[in-house]
C-alpha positions in Angstrom: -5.2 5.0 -12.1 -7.3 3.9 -9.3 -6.0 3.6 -6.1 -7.5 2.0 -3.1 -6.9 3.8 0.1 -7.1 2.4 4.1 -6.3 2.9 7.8 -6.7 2.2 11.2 -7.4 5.3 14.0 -3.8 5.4 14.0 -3.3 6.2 10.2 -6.8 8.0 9.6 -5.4 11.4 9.4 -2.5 11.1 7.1 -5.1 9.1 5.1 -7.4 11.7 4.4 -4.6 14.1 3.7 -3.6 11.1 1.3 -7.1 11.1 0.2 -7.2 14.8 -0.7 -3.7 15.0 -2.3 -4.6 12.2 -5.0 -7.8 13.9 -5.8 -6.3 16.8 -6.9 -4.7 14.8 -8.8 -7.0 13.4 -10.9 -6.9 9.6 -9.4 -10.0 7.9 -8.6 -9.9 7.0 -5.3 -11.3 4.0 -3.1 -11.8 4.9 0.4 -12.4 1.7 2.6 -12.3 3.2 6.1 -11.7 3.8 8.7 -13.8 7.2 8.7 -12.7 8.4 12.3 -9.9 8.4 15.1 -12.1 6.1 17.1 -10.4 2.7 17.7 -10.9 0.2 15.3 -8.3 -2.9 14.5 -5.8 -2.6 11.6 -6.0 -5.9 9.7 -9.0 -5.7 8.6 -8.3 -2.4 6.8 -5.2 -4.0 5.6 -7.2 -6.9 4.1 -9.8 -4.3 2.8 -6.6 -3.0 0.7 -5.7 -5.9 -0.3 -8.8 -7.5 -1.2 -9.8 -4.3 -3.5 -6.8 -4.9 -5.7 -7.4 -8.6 -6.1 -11.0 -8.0 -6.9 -9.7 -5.4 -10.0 -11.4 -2.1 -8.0 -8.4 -0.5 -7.6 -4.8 -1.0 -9.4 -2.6 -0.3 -6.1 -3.1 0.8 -2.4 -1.7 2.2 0.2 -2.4 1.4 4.0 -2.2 3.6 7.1 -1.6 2.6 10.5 0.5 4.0 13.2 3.2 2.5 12.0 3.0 0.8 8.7 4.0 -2.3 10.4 0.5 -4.2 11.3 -1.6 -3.1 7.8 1.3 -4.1 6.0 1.5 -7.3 7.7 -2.1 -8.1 7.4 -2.1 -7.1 3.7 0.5 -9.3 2.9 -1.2 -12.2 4.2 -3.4 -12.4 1.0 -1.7 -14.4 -1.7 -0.9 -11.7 -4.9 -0.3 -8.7 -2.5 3.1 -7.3 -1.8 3.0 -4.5 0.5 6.2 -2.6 1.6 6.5 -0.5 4.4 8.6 2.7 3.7 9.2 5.9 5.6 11.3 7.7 2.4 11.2 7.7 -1.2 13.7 5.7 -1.9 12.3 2.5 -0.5 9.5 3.1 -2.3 11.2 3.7 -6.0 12.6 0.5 -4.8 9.4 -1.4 -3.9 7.8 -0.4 -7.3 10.5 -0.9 -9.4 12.1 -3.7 -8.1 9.6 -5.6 -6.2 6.2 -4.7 -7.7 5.0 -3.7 -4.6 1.2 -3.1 -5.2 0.3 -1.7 -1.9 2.6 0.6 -0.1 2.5 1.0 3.9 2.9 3.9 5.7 3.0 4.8 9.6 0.9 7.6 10.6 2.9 8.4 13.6 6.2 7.7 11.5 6.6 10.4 8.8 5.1 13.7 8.6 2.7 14.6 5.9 5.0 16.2 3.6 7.0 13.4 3.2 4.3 10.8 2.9 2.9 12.6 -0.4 6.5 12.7 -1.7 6.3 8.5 -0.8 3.1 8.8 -2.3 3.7 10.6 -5.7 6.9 8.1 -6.1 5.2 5.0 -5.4 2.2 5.7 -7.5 4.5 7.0 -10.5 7.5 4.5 -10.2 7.0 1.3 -13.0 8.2 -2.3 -12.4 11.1 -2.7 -14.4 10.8 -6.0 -14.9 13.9 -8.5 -16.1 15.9 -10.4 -13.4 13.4 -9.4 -11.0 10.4 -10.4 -12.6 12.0 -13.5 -12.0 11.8 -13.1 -8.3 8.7 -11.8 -8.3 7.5 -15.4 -10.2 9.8 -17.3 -7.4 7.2 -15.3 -4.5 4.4 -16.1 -6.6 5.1 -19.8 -6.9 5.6 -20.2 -3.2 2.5 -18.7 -2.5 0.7 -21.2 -4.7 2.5 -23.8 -3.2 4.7 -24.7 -6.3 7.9 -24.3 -4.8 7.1 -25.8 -0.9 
């Protein structure tokens, strides 16, 4: 699986322990940046996330920022993405299985390391399960293509 990483200053050092964890795991990883704590402004690594998955370089993401809040905001702004912010694992079980989240947000300065690569390893290996919410998934999609205005 490849899997796009990003962050702001905020997020940039649980994203390199992010970064580290998956390569031990045998995922090929994309890192877009940031590459430093130096201050640099969130959206655009959010849309970096985002943009990855819709070009086909990476099947999911995850965005850093001190928060969650802001990446996950900005990624969502591009029509296919559904990013969900979570601070346990079972929001993010959740996210996969029942809303397909493809990029999963996490705050920096919101859960400690341990228990983002627990997030991590559930988001990552948590499938869509498809069925009545497939549906609602198609309902999101439509509205973002302006079908159902």
């Amino acid at each position: 699986m490849r899997v796009v990483l990003g962050a702001d200053h905020g997020g940039y050092e649980l994203k390199e322990a992010i970064r580290g964890h998956l390569e031990s795991q045998g995922y090929k990883v994309l890192d877009v940046g940031t590459h430093s704590t130096d201050s640099v402004d969130y959206p655009m690594y959010g849309f970096a996330v985002g943009n990855a998955i819709l070009k086909g370089e990476a099947d999911l993401g995850i965005a850093v920022c001190g928060t969650g809040q802001g990446i996950s905001i900005a990624a969502n702004k591009l029509p296919g993405i559904r990013s969900a912010v979570c601070t346990e694992t079972f929001s993010a079980r959740m996210a996969r299985e029942h809303n397909n989240a493809n990029v999963l947000a996490l705050g920096g300065r919101v859960v400690g390391i341990g228990l983002a690569l627990d997030i991590v390893d559930i988001f990552l290996k948590t499938e869509f399960s498809g069925g009545r919410h497939e549906r609602r998934i198609n309902l999101i999609t439509d509205f973002e293509l302006g079908k159902n205005v």
